[in-house]
N, C-alpha and C positions, 0 to 999 in steps of 0.2 A: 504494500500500500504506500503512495504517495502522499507529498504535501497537497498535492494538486485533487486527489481522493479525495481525502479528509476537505477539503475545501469545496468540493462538490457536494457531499453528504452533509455537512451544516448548511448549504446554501439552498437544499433541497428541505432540510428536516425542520426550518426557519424560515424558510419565504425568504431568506436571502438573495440579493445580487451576490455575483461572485466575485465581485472585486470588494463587496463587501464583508463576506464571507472569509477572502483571504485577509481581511486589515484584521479579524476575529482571532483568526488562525495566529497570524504572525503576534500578535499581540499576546496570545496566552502561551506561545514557546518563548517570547521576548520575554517574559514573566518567571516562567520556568528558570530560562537562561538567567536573568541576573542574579532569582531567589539563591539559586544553586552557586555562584560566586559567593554570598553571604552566609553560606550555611548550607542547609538544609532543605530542600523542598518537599513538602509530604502531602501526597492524594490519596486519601482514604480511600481502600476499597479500589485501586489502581497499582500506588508504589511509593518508593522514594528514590529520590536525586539526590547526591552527595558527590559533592566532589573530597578526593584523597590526594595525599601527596605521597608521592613515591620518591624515596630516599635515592641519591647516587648511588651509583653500585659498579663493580668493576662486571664486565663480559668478557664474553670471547668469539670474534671473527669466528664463525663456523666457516671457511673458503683456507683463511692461513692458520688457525688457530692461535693467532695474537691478542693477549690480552687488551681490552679496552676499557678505558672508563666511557659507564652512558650517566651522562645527568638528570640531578633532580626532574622530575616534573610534577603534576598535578593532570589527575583523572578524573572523570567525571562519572559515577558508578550507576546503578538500578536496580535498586532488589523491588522484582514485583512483591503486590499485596501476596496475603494468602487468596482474598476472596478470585484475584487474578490466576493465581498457580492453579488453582481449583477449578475452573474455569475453562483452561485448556486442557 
């Protein structure tokens, strides 16, 4: 499924335009997205967004086998609900 889906299906299940549909759409992942910078985002009954930081760590080239350092980053994670897991 698409953004372009998801933006049909509100635009049909609302009496929406779809250019209105999409400001809908973009608006409640723009939501998502910053909540989840801040912390925590939590949908009852759907999930949570969490972003994590993942510490430096050394690798290894699988090609030469030379150790490398990969850096810090920060992920952005998903545990579905239960009533979600349940569901599928």
């Amino acid at each position: 499924m698409s953004i372009q889906d998801i933006v049909d299906k509100v635009a049909a299940d609302h009496k929406l335009t779809k250019a209105e549909a999409r400001s809908v759409v973009d608006t409640v992942l723009a939501s998502i997205a910053s909540g989840a910078k801040k912390g925590e985002v939590s949908l009852p009954g759907f999930g949570k967004f969490k972003v994590t930081s993942r510490p430096a760590r050394t690798g290894r080239n699988p090609r030469t086998g030379e150790t490398i350092k990969i850096a810090a980053s920060k992920k952005l994670g998903f545990t579905a609900a239960k009533a979600l897991r349940d569901s599928l």
